[in-house]
C-alpha positions in Angstrom: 0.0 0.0 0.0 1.1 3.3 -0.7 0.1 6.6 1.5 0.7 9.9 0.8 1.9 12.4 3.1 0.1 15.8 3.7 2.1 17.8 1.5 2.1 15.3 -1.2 -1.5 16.4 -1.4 -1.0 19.9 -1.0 2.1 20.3 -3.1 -0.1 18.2 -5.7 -3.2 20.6 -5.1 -0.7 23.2 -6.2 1.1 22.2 -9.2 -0.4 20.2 -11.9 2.6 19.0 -13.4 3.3 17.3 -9.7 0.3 15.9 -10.0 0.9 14.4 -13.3 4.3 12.8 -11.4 2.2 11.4 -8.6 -0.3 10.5 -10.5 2.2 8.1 -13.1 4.4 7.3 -9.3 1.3 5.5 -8.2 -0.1 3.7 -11.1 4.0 2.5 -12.4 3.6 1.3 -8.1 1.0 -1.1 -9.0 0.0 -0.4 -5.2 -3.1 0.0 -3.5 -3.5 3.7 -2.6 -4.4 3.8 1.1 -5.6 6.5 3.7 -4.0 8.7 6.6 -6.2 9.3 9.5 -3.6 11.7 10.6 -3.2 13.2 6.6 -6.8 13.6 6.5 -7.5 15.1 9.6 -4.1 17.6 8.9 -5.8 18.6 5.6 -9.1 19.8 7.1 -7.5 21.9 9.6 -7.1 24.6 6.6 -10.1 24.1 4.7 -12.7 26.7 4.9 -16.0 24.8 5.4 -17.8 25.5 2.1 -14.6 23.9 0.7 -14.5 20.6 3.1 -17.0 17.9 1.2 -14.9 18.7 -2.2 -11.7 18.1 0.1 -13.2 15.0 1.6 -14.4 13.7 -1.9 -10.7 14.4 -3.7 -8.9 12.5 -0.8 -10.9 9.4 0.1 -12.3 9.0 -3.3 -12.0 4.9 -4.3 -10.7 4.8 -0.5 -12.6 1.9 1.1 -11.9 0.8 5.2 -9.3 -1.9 4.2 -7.1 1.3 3.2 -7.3 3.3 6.1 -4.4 3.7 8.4 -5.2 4.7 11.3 -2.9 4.5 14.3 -3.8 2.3 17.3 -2.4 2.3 20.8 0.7 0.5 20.0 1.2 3.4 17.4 1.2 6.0 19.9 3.8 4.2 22.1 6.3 3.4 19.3 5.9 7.2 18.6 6.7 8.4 22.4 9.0 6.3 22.4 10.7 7.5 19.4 10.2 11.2 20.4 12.1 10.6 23.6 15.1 9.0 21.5 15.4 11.4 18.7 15.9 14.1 21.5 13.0 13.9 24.1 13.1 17.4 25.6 15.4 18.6 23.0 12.8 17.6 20.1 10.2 19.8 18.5 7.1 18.5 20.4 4.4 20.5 18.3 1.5 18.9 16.4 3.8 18.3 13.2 6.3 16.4 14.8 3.6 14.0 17.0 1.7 13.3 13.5 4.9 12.1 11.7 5.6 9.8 14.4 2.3 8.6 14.1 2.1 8.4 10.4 5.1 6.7 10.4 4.4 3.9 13.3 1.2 3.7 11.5 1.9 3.2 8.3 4.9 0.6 9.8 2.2 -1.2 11.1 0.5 -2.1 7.9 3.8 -2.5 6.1 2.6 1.0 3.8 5.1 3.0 2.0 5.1 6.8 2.5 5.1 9.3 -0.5 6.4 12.1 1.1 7.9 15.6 -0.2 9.6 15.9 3.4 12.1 12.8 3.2 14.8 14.7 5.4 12.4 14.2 8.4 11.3 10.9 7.6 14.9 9.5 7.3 15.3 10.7 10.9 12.6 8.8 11.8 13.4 5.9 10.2 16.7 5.5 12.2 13.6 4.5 15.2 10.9 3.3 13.6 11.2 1.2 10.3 8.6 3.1 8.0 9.3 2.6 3.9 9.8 6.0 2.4 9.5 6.6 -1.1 13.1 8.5 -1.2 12.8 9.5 -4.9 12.0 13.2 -6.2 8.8 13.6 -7.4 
């Protein structure tokens, strides 16, 4: 399964030639496009609400349950923990930081590859937590 990361859809939202890039990425993949919880619910925190059933439409359209990754309890304690050992007090501890824990102990869960655009992050987490990034350009 492949996910993509929050500014894989944004960056894509953006730039239609991206999107062109993704759009061939995934279908040369051959893989089953799955879900974010955490991706979703970081896309609707800047959508105006006349704008959120289009949002919601665009990202889980074809999305059905069995592509959904959504992070469970274990998810959240491989992500502490991971948080304490890339720095613990020393490490950003904002809302970005938590969700690409949890995307990536989520997404390690279900054996997912990440599309991301922010690979120098995720290869920092991937020293704790052994998520598959898509490393290429896009």
């Amino acid at each position: 399964m492949l996910v993509l990361d929050t500014n894989v859809y944004l960056d894509v939202s953006a730039d239609s030639a991206l999107a062109d890039r993704v759009a061939a990425l995934v279908e040369a993949s051959g893989e089953q496009v799955g879900l974010s919880s955490i991706v979703l619910a970081e896309l609707l925190i800047g959508v105006r609400p006349a704008d959120r059933a289009r949002l919601m439409r665009w990202v889980t359209d074809g999305v059905d349950d069995s592509s959904l990754v959504v992070p469970a309890h274990a998810d959240w304690v491989a992500a502490g923990d991971a948080l304490r050992h890339l720095g613990g007090d020393a490490a950003k501890k904002g809302r970005s930081s938590w969700n690409d824990l949890l995307i990536a102990a989520s997404c390690a869960r279900v054996g997912a590859t990440l599309l991301t655009r922010n690979a120098d992050d995720f290869r920092r987490i991937q020293r704790i937590i052994p998520i598959a990034v898509h490393h290429r350009p896009i």
